[in-house]
C-alpha positions, 0 to 999 in steps of 0.5 A, a space after each residue: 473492502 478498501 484499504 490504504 495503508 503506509 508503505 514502507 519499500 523496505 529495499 534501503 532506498 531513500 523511501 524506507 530511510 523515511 518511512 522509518 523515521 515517519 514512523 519513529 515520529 508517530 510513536 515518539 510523539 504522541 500521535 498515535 499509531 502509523 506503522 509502515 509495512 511491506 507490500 506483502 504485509 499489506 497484500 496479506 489483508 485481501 486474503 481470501 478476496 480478489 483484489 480489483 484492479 489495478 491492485 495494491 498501488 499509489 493511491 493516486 494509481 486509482 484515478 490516473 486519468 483524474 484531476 492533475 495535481 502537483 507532483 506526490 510528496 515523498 510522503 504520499 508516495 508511501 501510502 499504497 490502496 487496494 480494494 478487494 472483494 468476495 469471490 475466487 481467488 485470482 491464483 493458486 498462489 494467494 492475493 492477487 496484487 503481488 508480482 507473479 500472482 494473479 
């Protein structure tokens, strides 16, 4: 399974300030759903799949050694992916992708 969901840091930082606002944007106006969550949140959908590495990242983390582009919009630096798969788990703990696990 391949995710890439909006992430929101959730720490105070600029970043959540504005996935906040992104997604108030959304809903208010009409376009449909884009809800920010937590790496956590996001980790928690690989339950029970082990996460390829390099795990629940910035997209663009996937293919580092690719084309370069321009520098990521604040934006883009929002949007986390992963890509799981059947198998054992990587830890007693739960899904790899977070600190301490797997």
């Amino acid at each position: 399974m391949a995710i890439t969901h909006y992430w929101d840091p959730a720490d105070g930082s600029p970043g959540h300030e504005l996935a906040r606002e992104v997604e108030r944007r959304f809903l208010e106006q009409g376009l449909g759903s884009g809800w920010y969550r937590s790496r956590e949140e996001i980790v928690s959908y690989f339950d029970g799949l082990e996460l390829v590495d390099p795990g629940v990242v910035p997209v663009d983390e996937w293919w580092p050694s690719g084309p370069p582009r321009s520098p990521r919009t604040a934006e883009e630096r929002l949007l986390l992916g992963g890509v799981g798969r059947k198998g054992e788990r990587s830890g007693p703990d739960g899904p790899a992708g977070l600190p301490g696990n797997g």
